[in-house]
C-alpha positions as CSV (number, residue, x, y, z in Angstrom):
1,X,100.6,155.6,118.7
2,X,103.3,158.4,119.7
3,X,105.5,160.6,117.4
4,X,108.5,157.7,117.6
5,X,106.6,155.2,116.2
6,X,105.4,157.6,113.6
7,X,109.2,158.6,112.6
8,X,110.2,154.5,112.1
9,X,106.9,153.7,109.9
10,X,107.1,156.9,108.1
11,X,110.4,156.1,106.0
12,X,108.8,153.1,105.1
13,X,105.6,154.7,103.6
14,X,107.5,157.0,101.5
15,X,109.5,154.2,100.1
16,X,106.6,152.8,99.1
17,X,105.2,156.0,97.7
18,X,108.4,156.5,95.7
19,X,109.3,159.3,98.1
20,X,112.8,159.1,99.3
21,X,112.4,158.0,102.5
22,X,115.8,159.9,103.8
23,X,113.9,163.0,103.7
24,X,113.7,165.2,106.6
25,X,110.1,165.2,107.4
26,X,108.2,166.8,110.7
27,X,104.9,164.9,112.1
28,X,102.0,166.6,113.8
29,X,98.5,165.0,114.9
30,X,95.5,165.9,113.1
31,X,91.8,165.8,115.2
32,X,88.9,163.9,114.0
33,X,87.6,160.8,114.4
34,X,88.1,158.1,117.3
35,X,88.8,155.0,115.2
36,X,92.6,155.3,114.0
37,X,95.4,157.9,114.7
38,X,95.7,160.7,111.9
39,X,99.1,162.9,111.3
40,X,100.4,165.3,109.0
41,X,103.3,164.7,107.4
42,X,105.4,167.6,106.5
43,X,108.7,167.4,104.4
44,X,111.7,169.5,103.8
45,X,110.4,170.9,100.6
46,X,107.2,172.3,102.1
47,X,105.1,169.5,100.8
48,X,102.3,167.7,103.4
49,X,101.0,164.5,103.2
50,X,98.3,162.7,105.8
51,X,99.1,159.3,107.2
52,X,96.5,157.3,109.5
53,X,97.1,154.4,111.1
54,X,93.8,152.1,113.0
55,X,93.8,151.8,116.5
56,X,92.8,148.2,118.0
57,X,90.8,150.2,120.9
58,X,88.8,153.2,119.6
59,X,88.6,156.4,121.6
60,X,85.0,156.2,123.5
61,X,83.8,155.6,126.5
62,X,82.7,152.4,126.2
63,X,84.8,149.2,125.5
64,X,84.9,148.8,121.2
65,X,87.7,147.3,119.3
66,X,88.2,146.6,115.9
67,X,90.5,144.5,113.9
68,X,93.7,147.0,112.7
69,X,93.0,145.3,108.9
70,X,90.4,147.5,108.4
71,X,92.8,150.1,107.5
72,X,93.6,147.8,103.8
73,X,89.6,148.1,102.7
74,X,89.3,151.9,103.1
75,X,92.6,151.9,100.8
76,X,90.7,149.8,98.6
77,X,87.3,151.6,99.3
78,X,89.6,155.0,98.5
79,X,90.8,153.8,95.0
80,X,87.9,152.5,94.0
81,X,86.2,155.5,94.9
82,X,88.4,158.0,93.0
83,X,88.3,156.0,89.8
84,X,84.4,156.2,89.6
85,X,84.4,159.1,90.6
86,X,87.5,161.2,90.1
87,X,88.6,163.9,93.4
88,X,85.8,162.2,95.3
89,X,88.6,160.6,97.4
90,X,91.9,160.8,98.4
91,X,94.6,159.6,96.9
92,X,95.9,156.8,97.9
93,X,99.7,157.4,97.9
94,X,101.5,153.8,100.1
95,X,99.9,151.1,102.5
96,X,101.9,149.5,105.3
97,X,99.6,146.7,105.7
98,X,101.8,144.9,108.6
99,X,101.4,148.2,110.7
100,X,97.8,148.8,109.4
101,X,99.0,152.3,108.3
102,X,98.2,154.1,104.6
103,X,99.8,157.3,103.3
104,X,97.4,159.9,101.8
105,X,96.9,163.1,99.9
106,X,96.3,165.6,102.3
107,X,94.0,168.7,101.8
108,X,95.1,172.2,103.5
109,X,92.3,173.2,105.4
110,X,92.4,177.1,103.7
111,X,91.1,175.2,100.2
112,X,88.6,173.3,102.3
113,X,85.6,173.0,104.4
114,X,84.7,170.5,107.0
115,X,80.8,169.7,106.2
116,X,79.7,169.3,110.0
117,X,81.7,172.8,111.1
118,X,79.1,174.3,108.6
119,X,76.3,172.5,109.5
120,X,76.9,173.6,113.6
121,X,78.1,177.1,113.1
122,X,74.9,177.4,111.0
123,X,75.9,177.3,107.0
124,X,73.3,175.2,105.4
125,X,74.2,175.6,102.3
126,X,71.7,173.3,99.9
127,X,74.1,172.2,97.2
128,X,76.6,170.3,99.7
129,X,74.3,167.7,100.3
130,X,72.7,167.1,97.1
131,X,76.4,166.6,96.1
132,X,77.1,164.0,98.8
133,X,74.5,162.3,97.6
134,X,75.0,162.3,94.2
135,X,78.3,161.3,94.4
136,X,77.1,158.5,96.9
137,X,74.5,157.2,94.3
138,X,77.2,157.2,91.9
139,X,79.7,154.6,93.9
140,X,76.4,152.5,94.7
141,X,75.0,152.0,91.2
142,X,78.7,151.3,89.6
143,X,79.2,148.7,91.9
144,X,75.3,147.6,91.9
145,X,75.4,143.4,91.7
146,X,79.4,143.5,90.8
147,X,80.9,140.0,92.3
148,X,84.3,141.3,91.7
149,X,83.8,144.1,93.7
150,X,81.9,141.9,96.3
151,X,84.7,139.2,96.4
152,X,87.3,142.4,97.1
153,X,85.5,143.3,99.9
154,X,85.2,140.1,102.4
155,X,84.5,142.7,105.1
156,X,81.1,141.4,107.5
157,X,83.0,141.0,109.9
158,X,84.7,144.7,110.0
159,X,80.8,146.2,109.5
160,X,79.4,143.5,112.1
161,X,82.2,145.2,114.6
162,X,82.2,149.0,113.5
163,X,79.0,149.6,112.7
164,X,76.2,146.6,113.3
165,X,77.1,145.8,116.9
166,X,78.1,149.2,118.7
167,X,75.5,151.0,116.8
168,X,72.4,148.8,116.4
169,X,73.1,145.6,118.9
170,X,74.3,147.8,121.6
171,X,71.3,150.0,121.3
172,X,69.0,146.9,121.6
173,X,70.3,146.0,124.3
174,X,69.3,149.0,126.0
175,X,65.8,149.5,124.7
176,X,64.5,145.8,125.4
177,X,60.6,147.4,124.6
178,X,62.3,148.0,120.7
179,X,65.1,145.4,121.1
180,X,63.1,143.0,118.5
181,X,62.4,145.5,116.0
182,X,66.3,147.0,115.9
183,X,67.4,143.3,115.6
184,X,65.3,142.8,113.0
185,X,66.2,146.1,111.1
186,X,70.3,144.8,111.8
187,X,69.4,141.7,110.2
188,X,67.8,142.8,106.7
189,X,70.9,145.3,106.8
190,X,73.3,142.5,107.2
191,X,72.1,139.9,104.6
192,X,71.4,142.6,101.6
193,X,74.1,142.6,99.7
194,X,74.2,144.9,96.5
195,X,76.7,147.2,96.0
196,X,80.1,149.1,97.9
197,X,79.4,151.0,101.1
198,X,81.6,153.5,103.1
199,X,80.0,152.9,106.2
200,X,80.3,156.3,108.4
201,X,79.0,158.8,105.5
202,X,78.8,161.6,108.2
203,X,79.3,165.3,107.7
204,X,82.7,165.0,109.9
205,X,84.3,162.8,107.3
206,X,83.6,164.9,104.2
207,X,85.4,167.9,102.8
208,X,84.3,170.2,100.7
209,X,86.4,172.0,98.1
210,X,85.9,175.8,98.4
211,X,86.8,175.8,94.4
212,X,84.0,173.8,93.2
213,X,82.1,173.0,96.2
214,X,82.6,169.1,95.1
215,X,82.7,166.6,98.4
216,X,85.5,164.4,99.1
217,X,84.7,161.6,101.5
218,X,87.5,160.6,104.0
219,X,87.6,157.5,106.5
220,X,86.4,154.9,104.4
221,X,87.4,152.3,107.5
222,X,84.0,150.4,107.5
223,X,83.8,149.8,103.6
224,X,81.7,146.7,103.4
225,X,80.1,145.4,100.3
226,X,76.4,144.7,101.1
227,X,73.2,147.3,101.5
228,X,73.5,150.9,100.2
229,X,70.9,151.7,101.9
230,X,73.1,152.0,105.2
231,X,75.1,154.9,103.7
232,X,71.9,157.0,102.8
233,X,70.0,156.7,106.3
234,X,73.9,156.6,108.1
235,X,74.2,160.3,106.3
236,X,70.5,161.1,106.9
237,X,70.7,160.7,110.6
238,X,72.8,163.6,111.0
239,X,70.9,166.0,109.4
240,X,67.8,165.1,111.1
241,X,69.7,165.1,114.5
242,X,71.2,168.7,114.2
243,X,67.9,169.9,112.9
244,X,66.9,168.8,116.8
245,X,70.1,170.5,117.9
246,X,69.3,173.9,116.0
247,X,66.1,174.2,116.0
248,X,65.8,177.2,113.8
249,X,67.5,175.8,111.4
250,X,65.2,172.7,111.3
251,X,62.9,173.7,108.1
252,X,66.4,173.9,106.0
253,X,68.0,171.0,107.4
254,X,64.9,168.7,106.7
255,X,64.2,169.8,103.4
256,X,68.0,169.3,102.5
257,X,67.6,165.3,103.9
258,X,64.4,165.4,101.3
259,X,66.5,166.6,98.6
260,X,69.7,164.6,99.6
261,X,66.6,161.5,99.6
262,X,65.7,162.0,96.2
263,X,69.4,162.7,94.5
264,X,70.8,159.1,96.1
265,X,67.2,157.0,95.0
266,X,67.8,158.6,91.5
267,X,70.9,156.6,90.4
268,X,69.3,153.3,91.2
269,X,67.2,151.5,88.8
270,X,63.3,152.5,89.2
271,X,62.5,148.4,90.0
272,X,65.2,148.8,93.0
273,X,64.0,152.6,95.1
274,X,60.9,151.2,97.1
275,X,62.8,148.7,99.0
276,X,66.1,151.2,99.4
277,X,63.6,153.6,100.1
278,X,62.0,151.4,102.6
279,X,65.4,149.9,104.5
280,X,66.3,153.3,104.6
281,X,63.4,154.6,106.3
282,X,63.4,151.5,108.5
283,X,67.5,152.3,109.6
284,X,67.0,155.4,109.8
285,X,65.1,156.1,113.4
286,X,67.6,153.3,114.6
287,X,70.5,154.9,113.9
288,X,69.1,158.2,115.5
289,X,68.6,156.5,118.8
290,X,72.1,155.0,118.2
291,X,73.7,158.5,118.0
292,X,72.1,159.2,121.7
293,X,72.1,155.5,123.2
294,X,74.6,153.7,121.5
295,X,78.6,153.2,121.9
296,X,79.2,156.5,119.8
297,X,76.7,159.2,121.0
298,X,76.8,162.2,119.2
299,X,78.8,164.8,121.4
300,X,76.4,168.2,120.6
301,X,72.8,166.6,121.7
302,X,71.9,167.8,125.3
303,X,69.9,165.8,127.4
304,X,66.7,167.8,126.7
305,X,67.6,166.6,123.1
306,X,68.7,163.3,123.6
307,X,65.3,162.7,125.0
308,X,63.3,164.4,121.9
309,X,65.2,162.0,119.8
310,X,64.2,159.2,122.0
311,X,60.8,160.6,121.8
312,X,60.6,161.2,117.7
313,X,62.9,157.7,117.2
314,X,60.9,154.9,119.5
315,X,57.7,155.0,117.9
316,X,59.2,154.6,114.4
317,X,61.0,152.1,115.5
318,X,58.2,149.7,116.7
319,X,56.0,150.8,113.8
320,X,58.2,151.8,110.2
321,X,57.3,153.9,108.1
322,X,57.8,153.0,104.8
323,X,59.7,156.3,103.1
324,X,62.5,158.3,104.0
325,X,60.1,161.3,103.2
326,X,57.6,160.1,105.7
327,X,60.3,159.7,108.8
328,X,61.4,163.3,107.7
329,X,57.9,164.5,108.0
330,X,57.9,162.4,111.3
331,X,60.5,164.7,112.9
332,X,59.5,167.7,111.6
């Protein structure tokens, strides 16, 4: 979507935001992500606001679309978010639902850091991800078995296109020696349904507030109710993949995933952790050979690494293991 489309929607979200939508207000694109197109918004008094709006074709080499009415569940995903747990979200400020467009707080990137422009320039900093993860286990066990929260989010479809087919199907059908065992891990993902998941929990799509160091997850596009395990390996993934990128970083990075592990099992009820623990570990080596052989390949592996994580991924994959801690110990 160009600029002129941008300056006829964006009256209309500031009406809705109680804005006066005569204002004078300049738009500029904002990078990240291939899945919608993201702006600033900046009016005559100086103030910014962000405004996204999905994209029916995402921005990779390979054919994936998407229906544009994902953009009203990561509103919903957004609110929810911020009310269980408050600044872990932006705010949601107007939807245009018609237009598949949402109007947002918008965090100046001096107050800010990006979590995967640490991780790549080399800033492993430990707390970051035990706070993901805490505030991940939070939004899990406060919607853990809610129906109302379920029925608000009639979304299998949206994961089924986002996430299940480009990521796990896709990558099946590329590995037919491991095709059966990915299909199997897609299917116990699919049909366990237990509390609200973001879907793309990946260091590109959190902030992190240089004030109190507290994470604020972004892109919320593939909120599905149904298996929080997803999040947890989803997240997981990338720090095992970068400790294969930066190798001498790789003691750090792996013992953060082990302490990221134990901080997201903790806010689940003892009864419920072996079998998270277990889907996790099971997702987990499929989603790193998704990141190199799937529809959204990970754009800092080189092919000497693309084929470790082939290497360290495939035999996990026909045999699980049966702990997040043990596939860690796997690729260390």
């Amino acid at each position: 979507m160009g600029s002129e489309g941008w300056e006829s929607l964006v009256p209309r979200l500031l009406s809705a935001a109680g804005l006066d939508p005569r204002a004078a207000f300049e738009v500029s694109p904002l990078t990240g992500g291939v899945s919608s197109d993201i702006v600033r918004i900046r009016l005559a008094d100086g103030r910014d606001l962000c405004a996204k709006r999905a994209l029916p074709q995402l921005k990779v080499a390979a054919h994936w679309s998407a229906p544009l009415e994902r953009n009203r569940y990561e509103a919903a995903w957004l609110r929810l978010a911020g009310e269980i747990v408050p600044g872990a979200a932006p705010q949601v400020l107007a939807e245009e639902r018609a237009q598949g467009a949402v109007l947002l707080e918008y965090f100046a990137a001096d107050a800010h850091l990006l979590w995967k422009d640490e991780l790549l320039a080399g800033r492993v900093d430990p707390r970051i991800a035990i706070a993901v993860a805490s505030v991940l286990g939070r939004i899990h066990a406060a919607t853990l078995g809610n129906a109302a929260v379920a029925a608000a989010f009639p979304t299998d479809h949206l994961i089924e296109a986002l996430r299940l087919d480009p990521y796990l199907r896709h990558t099946a059908s590329r590995h037919p020696d491991c095709a059966e065992a990915i299909l199997e891990v897609l299917r116990a993902t699919a049909t366990n349904k237990l509390a609200l998941v973001h879907g793309d929990v990946s260091p590109k799509n959190i902030l992190i507030s240089k004030r109190d160091y507290h994470p604020i997850l972004l892109d919320a596009e593939c909120a599905w109710y149904g298996d929080p395990a997803f999040d947890a390996a989803f997240c997981l993934n990338h720090l095992l993949l970068k400790s294969v990128h930066m190798p001498v970083l790789k003691d750090d990075l792996l013992n953060q995933a082990i302490a990221f592990a134990a901080e997201w099992l903790s806010h689940f009820p003892p009864a419920l952790r072996p079998a998270l623990d277990g889907r996790a570990a099971a997702l987990l080596p499929c989603l790193m050979l998704a990141r190199v052989d799937g529809k959204s390949p990970v754009e800092y592996l080189d092919e000497g690494s693309r084929q470790m994580v082939r290497t360290l991924s495939i035999p996990m994959i026909r045999r699980p293991l049966i702990s997040i801690e043990a596939v860690i110990a796997a690729v260390a």
